[in-house]
N, C-alpha and C positions, 0 to 999 in steps of 0.2 A: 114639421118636416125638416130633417137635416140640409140645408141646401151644399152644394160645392165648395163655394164663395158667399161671405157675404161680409158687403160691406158696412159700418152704421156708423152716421155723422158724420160721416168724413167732411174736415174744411182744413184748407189750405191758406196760408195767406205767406206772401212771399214778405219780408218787413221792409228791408229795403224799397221797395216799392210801393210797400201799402194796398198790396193788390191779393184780393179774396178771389184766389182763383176758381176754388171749391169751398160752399156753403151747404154744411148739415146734410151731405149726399148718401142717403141709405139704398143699398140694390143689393141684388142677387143673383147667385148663376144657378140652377140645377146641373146636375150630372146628365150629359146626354143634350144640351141643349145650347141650341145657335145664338147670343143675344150678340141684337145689333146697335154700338153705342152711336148716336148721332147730334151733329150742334152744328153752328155756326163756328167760323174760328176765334179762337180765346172761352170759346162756353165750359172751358176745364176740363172734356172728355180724355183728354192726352193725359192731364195734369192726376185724372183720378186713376189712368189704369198706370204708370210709374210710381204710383203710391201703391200698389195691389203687387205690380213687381220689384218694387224695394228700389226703385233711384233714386223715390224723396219719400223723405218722412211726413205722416199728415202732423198738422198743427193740434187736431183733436179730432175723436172719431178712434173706432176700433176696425180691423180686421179681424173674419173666424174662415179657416180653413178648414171645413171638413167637421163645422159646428164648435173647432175649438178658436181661441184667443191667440194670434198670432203677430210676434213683434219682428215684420220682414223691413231688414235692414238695409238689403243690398239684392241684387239678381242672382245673388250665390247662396243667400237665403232661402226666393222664391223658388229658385229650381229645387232645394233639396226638400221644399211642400209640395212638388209638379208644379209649378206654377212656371211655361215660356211663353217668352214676348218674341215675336216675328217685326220689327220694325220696319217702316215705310221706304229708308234706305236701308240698302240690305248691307252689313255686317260681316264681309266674307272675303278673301284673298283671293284676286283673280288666280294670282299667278301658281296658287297652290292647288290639290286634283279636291273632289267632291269630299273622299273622306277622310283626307286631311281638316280640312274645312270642319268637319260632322264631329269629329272626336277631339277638335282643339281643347287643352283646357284638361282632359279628362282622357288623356292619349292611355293604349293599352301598352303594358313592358314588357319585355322580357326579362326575366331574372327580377331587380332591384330598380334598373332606372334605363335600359337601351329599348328606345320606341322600336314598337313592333308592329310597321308598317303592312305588313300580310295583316295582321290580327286586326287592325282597325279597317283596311278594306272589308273583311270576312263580316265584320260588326254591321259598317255601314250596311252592306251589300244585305243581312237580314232582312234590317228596318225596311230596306230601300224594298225589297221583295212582300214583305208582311203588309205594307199597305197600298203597291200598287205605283210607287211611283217611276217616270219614265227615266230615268235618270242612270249613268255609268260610273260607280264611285273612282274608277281611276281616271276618271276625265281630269284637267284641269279646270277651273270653274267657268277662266276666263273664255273658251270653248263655248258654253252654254248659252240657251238661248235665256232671254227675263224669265220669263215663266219656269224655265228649268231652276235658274238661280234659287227663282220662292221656292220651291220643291227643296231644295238643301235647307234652306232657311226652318224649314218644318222639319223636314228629317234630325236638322238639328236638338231641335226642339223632343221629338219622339224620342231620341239616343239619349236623352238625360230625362226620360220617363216622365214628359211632360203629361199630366192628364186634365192640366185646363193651359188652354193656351188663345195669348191676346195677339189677335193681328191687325197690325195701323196700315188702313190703304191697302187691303193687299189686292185685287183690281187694279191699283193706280194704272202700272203700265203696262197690262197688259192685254192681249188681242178676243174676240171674242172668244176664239176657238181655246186659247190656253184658259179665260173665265170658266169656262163653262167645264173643263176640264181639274179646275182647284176646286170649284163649285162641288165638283161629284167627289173629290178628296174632302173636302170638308163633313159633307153629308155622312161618309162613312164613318170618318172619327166620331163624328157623334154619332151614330149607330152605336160605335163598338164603346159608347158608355163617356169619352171624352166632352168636355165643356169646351166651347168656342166664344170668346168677344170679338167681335168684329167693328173698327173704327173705323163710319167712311161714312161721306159724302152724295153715295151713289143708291139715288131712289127708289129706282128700279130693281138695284139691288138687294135692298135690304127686303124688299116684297120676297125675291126668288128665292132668297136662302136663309132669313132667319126665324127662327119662333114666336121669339117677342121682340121689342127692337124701344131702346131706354134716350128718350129726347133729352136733352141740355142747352138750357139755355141761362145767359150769365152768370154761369156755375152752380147755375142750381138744377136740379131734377125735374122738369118741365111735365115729363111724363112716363109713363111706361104701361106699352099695349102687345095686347096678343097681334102679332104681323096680318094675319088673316081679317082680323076687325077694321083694318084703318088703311086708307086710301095715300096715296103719296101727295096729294093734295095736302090733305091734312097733317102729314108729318112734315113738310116744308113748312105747313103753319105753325105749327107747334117749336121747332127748329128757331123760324125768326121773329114769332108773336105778330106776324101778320099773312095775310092771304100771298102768295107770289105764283104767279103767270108762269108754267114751265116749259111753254110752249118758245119756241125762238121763230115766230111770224116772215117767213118768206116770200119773197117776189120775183118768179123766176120770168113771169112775161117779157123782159125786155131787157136782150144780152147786153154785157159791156159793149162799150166801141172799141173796133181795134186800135187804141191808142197805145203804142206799145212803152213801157213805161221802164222796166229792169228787163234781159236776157242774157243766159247762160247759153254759149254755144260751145259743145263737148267741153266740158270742165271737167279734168280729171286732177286728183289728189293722190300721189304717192307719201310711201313712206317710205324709209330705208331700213332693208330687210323684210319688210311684209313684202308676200308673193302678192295677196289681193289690194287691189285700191281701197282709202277710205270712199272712192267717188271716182265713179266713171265711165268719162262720155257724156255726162248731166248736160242736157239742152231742154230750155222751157224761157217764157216769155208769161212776164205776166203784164194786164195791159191796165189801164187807169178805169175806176169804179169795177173792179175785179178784187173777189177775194179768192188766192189760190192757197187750196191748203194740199200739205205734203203729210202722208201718213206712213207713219215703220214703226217697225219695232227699235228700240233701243241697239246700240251696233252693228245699226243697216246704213247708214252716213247721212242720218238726221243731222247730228253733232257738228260733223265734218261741214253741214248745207249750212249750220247756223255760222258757224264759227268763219266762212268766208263771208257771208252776210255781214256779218259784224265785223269784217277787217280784222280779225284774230290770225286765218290761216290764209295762205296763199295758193293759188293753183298749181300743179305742176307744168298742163297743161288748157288748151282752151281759150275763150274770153267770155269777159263780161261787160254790157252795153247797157250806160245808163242814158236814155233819150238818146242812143247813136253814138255815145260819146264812151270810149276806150276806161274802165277805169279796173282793169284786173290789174292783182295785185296791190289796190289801196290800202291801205292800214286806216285803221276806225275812226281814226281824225280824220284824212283826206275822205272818208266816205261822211262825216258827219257833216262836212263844209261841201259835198256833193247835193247833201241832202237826205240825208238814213235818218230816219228813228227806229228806234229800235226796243223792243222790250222781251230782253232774256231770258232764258228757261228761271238760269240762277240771281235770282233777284236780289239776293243779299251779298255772294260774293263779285257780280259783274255790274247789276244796275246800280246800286247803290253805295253808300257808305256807312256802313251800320253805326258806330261812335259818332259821325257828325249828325246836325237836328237835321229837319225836315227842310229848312229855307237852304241850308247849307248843300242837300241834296239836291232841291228844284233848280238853284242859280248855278251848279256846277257847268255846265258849256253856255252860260252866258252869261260869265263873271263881266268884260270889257260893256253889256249892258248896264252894267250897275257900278262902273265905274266913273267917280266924278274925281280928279284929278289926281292920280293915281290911287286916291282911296274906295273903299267897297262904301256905297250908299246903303245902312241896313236900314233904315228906315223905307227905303225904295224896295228894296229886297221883301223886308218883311210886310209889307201892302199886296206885292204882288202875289208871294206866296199865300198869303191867307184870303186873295180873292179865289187863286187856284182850288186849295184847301175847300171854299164855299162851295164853289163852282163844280166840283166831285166829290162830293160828300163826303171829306175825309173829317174823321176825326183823331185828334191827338196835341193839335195844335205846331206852332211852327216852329219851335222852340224844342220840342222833343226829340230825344234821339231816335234817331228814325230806325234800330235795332229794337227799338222797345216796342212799337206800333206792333198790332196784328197785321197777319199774311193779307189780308183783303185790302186793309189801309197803306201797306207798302207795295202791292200793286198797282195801288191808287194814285200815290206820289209818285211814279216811274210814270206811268201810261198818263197823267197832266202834264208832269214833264215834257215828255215824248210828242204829246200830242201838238204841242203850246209852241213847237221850235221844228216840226215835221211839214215838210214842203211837197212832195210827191205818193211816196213811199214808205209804209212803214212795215216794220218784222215785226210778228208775235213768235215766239218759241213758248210753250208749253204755258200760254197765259194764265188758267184757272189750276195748274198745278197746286194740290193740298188747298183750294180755297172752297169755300160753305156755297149753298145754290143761290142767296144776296149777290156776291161777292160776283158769283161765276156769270151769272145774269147782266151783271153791270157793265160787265167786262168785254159783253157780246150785244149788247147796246151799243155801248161806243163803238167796238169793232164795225156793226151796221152804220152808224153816224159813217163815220170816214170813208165807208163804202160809197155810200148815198153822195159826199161829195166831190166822190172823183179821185179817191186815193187808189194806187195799187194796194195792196197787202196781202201779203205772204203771212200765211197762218201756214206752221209748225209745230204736230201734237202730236200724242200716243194714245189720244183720247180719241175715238172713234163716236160719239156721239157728238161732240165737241164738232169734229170736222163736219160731220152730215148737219148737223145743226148752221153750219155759218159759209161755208166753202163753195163756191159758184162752180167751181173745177177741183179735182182731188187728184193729186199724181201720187200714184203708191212707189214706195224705196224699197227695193232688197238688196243687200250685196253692195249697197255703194250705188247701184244703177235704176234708173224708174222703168218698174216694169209693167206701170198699166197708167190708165189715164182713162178717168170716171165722170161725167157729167149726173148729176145729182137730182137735177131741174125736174125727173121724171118719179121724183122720190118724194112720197112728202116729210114735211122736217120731224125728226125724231123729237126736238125738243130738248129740254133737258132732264135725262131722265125717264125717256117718253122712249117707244119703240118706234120704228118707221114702220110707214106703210108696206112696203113690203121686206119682210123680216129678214129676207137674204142677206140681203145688202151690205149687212156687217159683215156676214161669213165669207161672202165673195171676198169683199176687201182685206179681211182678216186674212185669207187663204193666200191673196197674194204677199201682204205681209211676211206670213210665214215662206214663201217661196213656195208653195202648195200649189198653184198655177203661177202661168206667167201668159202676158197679153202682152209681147214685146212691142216695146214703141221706142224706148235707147238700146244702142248696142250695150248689152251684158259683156262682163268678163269670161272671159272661156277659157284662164288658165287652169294650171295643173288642179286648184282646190277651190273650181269654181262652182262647184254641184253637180257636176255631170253624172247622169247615173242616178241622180237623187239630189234634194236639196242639203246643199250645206248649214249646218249648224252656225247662226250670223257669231261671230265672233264679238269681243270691247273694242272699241275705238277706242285708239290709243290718245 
């Protein structure tokens, strides 16, 4: 049988590093058919489908497109075999409309060389009608909601006559309602004869929506099963080479105490020249052995909640009270000598420093500990970190550039950090972003540790299993404002991966999300473009 795709032997090895990312990897796609790739992070999945779209070349190993022998060079290769990639960040100008976006690259002319912006709308505006998607090609992007975004990201993909196409994460962040919504887009592409790979993380997922679904573990091909034969149990096993608990074991018997620990009273965020706030009116209180989590969609003032958290942005208006004590407007030093920890959405450009090692990262806000007479103790240093290192399972060593570590072991080294010099309170913003079910599991252990001792924390996600899985209280975000406020306790825990007992729960939340209901508990903005009449399409935060 001619397959679509097919890969054979493929192995990778980067030399500079001496690292075999892919070993002897043979697979295949059919026409018409969902496969789902899945691993742990570093297991090569990433590494094998930019060798399929031409960003790196394999070390040895062939590619057959369509049963012939294919030498894809570059993405400008794979598109002209059908071959697009949908990437996990998405690739797109806010500031430019949908079919601008769609036809970059491959614009239609008039005459010899004057864009012919009618005719690439008319183009778009086809694709966009031919399969269904909700989307207005004269919009500007940056208008859109996430889930609209991926909807371009594909249409792009369709308007250079993709007929197999890879998408990395493409769930990450988005609401059930939009899932469930690309879900029924996907399904019909492969109806209508197209190949899908699908790169993710999410268990539950790969049950819903693929046919076969191809394990990786340390670069090699672990397995590959019809989706309908094999339990998600079993694919976490086969994923980490051992059994893993997907369940995240809750204890809702016995509320926190009101110990009131961080509050926000009306915190509002302008910009200049935005009509709408990033944030506002935001009042909440979270209290000590509470974990509160905040859920939105992307450009609803997650961003704006994190970035005052972290001393990045400032109020316009409002305050904030840490134990009674005034401290709006601190900047990330005066909030670290408050007492913050903190652990980042962006973990390489804010937590860390990618070029220095791993000890270089741990001792960075407590260098004056490791100070013996204005010189740095590396020997002190290097004890502490490699007890650290022990003590959370990291590996890599302390000596390593902490840019070279995988996503799991650099969340690792943040959240020892974080945790090893955290007095009160600590932020997560978007903690198991792009990391393996190992990795995410570990992550919501310690999250419970700090619980169980009395910490506040503020969990910040777009991961809605994530949140029902660990969150004592859920404040949903639209518009910059919280328009609902969820107790969970009557829910049992979805897990990871796992559904909740009662299956609404996500849609409710999701719906607020979307601004599809509202359960006012902050005053909402009610100016000129504040939804009235219908909800507003959430805008980028600037």
């Amino acid at each position: 049988m001619e397959h679509a795709v097919e890969l054979r032997g493929i192995t990778k090895i980067f030399p500079g590093e001496n690292f075999k990312a892919n070993n002897n990897v043979s697979l295949h796609l059919d026409k018409g058919e969902i496969l789902c790739l899945a691993g742990e992070n570093g297991a090569g999945k990433t590494t094998l489908m930019k060798i399929l779209y031409g960003l790196l070349s394999p070390t040895a190993g062939e590619v057959l497109v369509g049963g012939r022998k294919q030498d894809i060079r570059s993405p400008l290769d794979a598109n002209r075999l059908g071959i697009g990639m949908v990437h996990q960040h998405f690739m797109l100008f806010p500031d430019f409309t949908v079919a601008e976006n769609v036809v970059m690259g491959i614009e239609p002319v008039k005459g010899s060389f004057i864009y012919d912006f009618g005719r690439a709308k008319e183009l778009t505006a086809e694709v966009i009608k031919a399969h269904h998607f909700s989307i207005d090609p004269g919009v500007p992007v940056k208008n859109l909601t996430v889930g609209q975004m991926q909807q371009v990201e594909i249409v792009k993909m369709l308007y250079r006559r993709a007929e197999i196409l890879i998408l990395d994460e493409p769930t990450a962040v988005l609401t059930e309602q939009e899932t469930a919504a690309i879900f029924k887009t996907f399904r019909a592409l492969a109806e209508s004869g197209r190949s899908l790979v699908l790169i993710t993380h999410k268990l539950n997922e790969i049950k819903q929506i693929s046919h076969r679904v191809a394990v990786m573990r340390r670069g090699e091909l672990a397995a590959v099963c019809n989706t309908s034969g094999i339990d998600e149990y079993e694919i976490s096993r086969l994923m980490v080479g051992r059994g893993v608990n997907l369940r995240v074991d809750r204890n809702f018997r016995q509320a926190p105490a009101k110990d009131p620990v961080l509050s926000f009273r009306e915190v509002t965020v302008k910009r200049r020249g935005q009509e709408r706030p990033l944030l506002h009116k935001v009042s909440f209180t979270v209290n000590a052995g509470e974990i509160l989590g905040f859920a939105g969609v992307a450009g609803n003032g997650l961003g704006a909640l994190e970035a005052i958290l972290g001393g990045f942005l400032s109020p316009s208006s409002g305050q904030i009270l840490h134990k009674g004590r005034d401290i709006t407007g601190f900047d990330s030093v005066k909030l670290r000598r408050e007492g913050l920890a903190y652990v980042p959405a962006d973990r390489l450009g804010l937590a860390s420093v990618s070029g220095a090692s791993v000890v270089e990262n741990i001792i960075i806000n407590q260098r004056k500990k490791f100070s013996r007479g204005g010189f740095l103790d590396k020997g002190a240093m290097e004890k502490f970190t490699g007890e650290l290192l022990a003590k959370y399972n990291i590996t890599g060593g302390t000596r390593r550039r902490m840019g070279s570590l995988s996503g799991g072991n650099i969340q690792k080294v943040v959240l020892a950090r974080e945790i090893v010099q955290y007095r009160d309170y600590i932020v997560f913003s978007e903690p198991t972003w792009g990391l393996d079910i190992a990795s995410s599991r570990y992550m919501y252990d310690q999250m419970a540790l700090l619980r169980k001792s009395g910490a506040a924390v503020i969990l910040i996600s777009s991961n809605l299993d994530e949140i029902l899985a660990n969150a004592d209280r859920i404040l949903v975000m639209y518009q910059g404002s919280i328009t609902a406020e969820i107790f969970p306790e009557s829910f049992a825990s979805p897990g990871i991966g796992g559904e909740a007992a009662k299956g609404d729960i996500k849609e409710e939340i999701g719906a607020f999300m979307l601004g599809l209901k509202t359960r006012n508990r902050e005053p909402q903005y009610t100016g000129p473009h504040s939804g009235k009449g219908g909800p507003e399409k959430p805008g980028t935060e600037q």
